[in-house]
C-alpha positions as CSV (number, residue, x, y, z in Angstrom):
1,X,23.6,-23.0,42.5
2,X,22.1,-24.7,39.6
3,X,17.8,-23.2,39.3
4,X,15.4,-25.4,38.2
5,X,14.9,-24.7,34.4
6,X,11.6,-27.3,33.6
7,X,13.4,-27.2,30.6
8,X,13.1,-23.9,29.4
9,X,14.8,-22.5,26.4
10,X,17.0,-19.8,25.6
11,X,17.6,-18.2,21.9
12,X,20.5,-15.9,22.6
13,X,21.7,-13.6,19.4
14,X,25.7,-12.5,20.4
15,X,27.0,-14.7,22.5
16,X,30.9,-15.3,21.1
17,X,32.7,-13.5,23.9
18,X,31.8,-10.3,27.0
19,X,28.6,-10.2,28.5
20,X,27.1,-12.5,25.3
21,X,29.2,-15.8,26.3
22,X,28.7,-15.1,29.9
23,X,25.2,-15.3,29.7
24,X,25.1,-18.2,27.5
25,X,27.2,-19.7,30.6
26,X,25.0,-18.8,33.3
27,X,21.8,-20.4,31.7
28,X,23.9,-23.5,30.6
29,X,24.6,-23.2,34.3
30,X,20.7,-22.6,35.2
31,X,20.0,-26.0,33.5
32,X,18.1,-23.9,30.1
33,X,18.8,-25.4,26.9
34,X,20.4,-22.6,25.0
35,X,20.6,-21.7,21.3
36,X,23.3,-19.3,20.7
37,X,24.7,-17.3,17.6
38,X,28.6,-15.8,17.0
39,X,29.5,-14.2,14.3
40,X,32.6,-15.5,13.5
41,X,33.9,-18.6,14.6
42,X,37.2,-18.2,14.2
43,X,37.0,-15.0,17.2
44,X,34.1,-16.8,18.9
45,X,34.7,-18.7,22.3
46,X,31.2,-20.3,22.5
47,X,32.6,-23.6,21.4
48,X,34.5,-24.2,25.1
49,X,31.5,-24.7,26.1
50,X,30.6,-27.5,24.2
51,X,32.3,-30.0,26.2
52,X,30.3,-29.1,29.8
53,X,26.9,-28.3,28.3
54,X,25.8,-31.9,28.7
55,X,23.9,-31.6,24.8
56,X,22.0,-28.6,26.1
57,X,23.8,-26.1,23.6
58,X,23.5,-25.3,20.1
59,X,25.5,-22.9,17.8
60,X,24.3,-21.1,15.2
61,X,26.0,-18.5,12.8
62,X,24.9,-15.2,11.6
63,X,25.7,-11.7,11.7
64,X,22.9,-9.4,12.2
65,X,24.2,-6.5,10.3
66,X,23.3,-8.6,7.2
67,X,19.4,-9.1,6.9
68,X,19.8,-12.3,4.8
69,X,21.4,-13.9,7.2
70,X,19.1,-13.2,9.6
71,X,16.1,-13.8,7.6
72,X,18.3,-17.7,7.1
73,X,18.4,-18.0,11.1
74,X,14.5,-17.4,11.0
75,X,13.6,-20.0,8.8
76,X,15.9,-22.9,10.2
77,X,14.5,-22.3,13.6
78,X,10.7,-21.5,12.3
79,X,9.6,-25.0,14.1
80,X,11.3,-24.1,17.4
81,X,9.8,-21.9,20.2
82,X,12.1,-20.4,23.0
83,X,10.9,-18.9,26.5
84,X,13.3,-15.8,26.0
85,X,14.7,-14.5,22.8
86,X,17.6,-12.2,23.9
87,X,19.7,-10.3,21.9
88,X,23.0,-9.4,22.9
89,X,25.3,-6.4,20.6
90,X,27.1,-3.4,21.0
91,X,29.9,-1.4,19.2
92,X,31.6,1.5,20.2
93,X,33.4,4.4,18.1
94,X,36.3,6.2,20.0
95,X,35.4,7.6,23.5
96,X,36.8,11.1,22.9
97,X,34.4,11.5,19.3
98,X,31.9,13.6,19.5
99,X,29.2,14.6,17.2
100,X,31.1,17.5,15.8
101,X,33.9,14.5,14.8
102,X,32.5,11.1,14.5
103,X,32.7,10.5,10.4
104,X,29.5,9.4,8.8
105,X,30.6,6.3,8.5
106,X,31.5,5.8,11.8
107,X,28.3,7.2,13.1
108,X,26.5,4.6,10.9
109,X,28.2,1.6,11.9
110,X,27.4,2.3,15.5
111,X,23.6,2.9,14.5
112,X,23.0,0.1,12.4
113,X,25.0,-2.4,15.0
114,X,23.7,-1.3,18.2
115,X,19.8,0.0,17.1
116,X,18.4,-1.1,14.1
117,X,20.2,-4.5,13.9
118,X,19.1,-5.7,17.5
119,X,15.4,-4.8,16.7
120,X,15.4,-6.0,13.1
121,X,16.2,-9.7,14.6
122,X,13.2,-8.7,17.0
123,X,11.0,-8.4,14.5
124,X,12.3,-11.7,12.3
125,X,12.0,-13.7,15.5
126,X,9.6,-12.8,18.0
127,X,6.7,-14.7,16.7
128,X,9.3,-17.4,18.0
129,X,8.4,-16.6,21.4
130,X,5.0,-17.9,22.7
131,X,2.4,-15.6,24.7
132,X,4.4,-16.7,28.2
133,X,8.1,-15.8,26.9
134,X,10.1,-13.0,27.4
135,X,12.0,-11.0,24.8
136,X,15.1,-8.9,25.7
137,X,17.8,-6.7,24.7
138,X,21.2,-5.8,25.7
139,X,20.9,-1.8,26.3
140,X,22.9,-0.1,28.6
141,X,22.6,2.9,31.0
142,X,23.7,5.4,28.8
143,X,20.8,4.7,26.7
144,X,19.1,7.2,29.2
145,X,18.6,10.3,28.2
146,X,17.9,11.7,31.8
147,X,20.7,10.4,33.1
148,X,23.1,12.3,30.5
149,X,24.4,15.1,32.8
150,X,28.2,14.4,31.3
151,X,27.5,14.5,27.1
152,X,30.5,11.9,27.2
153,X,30.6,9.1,24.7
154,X,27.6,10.4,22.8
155,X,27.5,8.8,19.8
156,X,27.3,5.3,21.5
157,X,24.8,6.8,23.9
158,X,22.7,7.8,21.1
159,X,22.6,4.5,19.4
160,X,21.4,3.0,22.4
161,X,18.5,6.2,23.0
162,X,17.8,5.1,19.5
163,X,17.4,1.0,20.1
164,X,15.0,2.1,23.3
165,X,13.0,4.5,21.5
166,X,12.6,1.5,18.4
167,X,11.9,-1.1,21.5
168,X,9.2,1.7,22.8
169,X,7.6,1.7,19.1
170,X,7.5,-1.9,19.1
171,X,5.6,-2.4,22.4
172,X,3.3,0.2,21.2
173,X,2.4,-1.5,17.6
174,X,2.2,-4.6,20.0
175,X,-0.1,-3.7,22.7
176,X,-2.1,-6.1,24.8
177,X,0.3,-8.9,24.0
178,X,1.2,-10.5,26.9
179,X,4.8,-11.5,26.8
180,X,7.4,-9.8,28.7
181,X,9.6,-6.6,27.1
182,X,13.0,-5.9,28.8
183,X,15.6,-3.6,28.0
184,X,18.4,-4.5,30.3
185,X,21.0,-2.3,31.5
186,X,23.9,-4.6,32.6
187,X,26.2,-2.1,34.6
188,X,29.4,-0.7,33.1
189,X,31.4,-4.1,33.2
190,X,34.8,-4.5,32.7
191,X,35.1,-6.6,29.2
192,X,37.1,-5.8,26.3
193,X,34.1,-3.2,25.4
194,X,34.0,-1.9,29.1
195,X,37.3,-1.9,29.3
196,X,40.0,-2.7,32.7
197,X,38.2,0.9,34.5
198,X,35.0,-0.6,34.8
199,X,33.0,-0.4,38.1
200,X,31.7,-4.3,37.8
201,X,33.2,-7.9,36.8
202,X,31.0,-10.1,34.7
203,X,30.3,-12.5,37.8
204,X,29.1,-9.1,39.5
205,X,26.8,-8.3,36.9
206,X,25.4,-11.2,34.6
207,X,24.0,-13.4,37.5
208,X,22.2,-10.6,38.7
209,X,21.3,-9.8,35.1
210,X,19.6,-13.4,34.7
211,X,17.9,-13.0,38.0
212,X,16.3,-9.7,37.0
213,X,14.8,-11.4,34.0
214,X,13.5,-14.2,34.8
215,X,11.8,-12.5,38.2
216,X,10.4,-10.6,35.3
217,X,9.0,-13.7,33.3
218,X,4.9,-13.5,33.1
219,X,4.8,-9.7,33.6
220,X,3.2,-8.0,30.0
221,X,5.1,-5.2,28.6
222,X,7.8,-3.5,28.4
223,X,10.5,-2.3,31.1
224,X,13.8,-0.3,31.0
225,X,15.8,-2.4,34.1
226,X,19.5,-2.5,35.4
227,X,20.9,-5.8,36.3
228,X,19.4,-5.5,39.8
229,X,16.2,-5.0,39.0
230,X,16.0,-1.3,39.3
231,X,14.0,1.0,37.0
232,X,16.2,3.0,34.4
233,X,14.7,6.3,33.6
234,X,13.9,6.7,30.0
C-alpha cells in the first residue's frame, strides 16, 4: 500500500541494482520524490524505472570513490534539501580471505568503498538535510563487533566496524543536532552480493527496512538498527 509521503524527498547515493534499486522502488512506491545516483549507466537498472515513477525520479551520476565527483553532485544539488540522505555501498573481497591473505590492495578497495567513501558523501552532503531529516547508511550486521563469534569474512566485517566507528565520530563532532542518525542493518539478503544462500529476499527485507526509518524520523541521534527495528550491538 502506497504511504502518504506530503511530498517528502529522498536523496539516495547507490541505487543501480540490490538493496540500492530496491529501495529507490519502495519510496517511488511510498509516493517520495527520489533523487538517486548509479555509477555506471551502462550496468545500472535505475532507468526501468523511469517509465512508472510518474516524474517523481531523478538520476544523477557519480561514483563515490572519486571525491571530485562527489564534490560535483554537491554543488548541482546545493539549492535542494531532502528529508533523508541515504547512502547505499558495499564491496566484498573473497569469503575465504582472511587477514593473513587479503593483498593490500584488496584490503584497500574494500576500506575506501565501504567506510570512508559512504561517510565522505556524509560530510559533502549533510548540510543538505534540514534539522527534521534523517541521514542514513547501508551497514550491515557484521559491522558488529559483539556479534563476531565466527571471525568469518573479516575483512568485509572490518570495513563495516570501520564506517560505524566513522558514523560514531561524526554524531559525536555533531552533538545536539537534531536530525536523525541510522546505521541500518538490512539482514543478509540474497542479491548478487548476498548471494542465492541468503536467509531473506529483498521484498523480506527492504519494506521493513523503509518502515524502520521512517518510524525513526524526528528522533535526534544516532542508532545502529536491523531492518526490523531492533537494536544492533555495537
Amino acid at each position: 500500500m502506497p504511504h502518504p509521503s506530503l511530498d517528502k524527498k529522498l536523496l539516495l547515493i547507490g541505487a543501480s541494482r540490490g538493496l540500492g534499486f530496491a529501495l529507490a522502488e519502495e519510496y517511488l512506491r511510498r509516493g517520495w520524490h527520489v533523487v538517486a545516483t548509479e555509477r555506471d549507466r551502462a550496468t545500472s537498472k535505475l532507468r526501468t524505472l523511469l517509465p512508472v515513477s510518474v516524474d517523481r525520479l531523478e538520476i544523477e551520476t557519480v561514483d563515490i570513490v572519486y571525491p571530485q565527483q562527489v564534490d560535483a553532485l554537491r554543488a548541482r544539488l546545493a539549492s535542494r534539501r531532502f528529508d533523508l540522505l541515504f547512502v547505499n555501498t558495499g564491496v566484498k573481497n573473497d569469503d575465504g580471505e582472511t587477514i593473513a591473505d587479503v593483498s593490500t590492495d584488496e584490503f584497500i578497495r574494500v576500506m575506501v568503498t565501504n567506510a570512508l567513501s559512504p561517510m565522505r558523501v556524509v560530510e559533502a552532503l549533510h548540510d543538505l538535510v534540514p534539522p527534521s531529516g534523517t541521514i542514513g547508511i547501508m551497514s550491515s550486521g557484521q559491522g558488529s563487533i559483539s556479534n563476531n563469534e565466527n571471525g568469518q569474512f573479516e575483512v568485509y566485517r572490518g570495513s563495516k566496524a570501520a564506517l560505524n566507528m566513522f558514523m560514531r565520530s561524526f554524531a559525536a563532532r555533531h552533538a545536539g543536532d537534531p536530525r536523525t542518525l541510522l546505521l541500518m542493518a538490512p539482514g543478509w539478503v540474497r542479491t548478487d552480493m548476498g548471494g542465492p544462500q541468503a536467509r531473506l529476499s529483498i521484498e523480506e527485507s527492504i519494506p521493513n527496512l523503509a518502515n524502520t526509518m521512517d518510524a525513526q524520523a524526528g528522533k535526534a541521534g544516532l542508532q545502529y538498527l536491523d531492518y526490523l527495528g531492533r537494536k544492533v550491538p555495537w
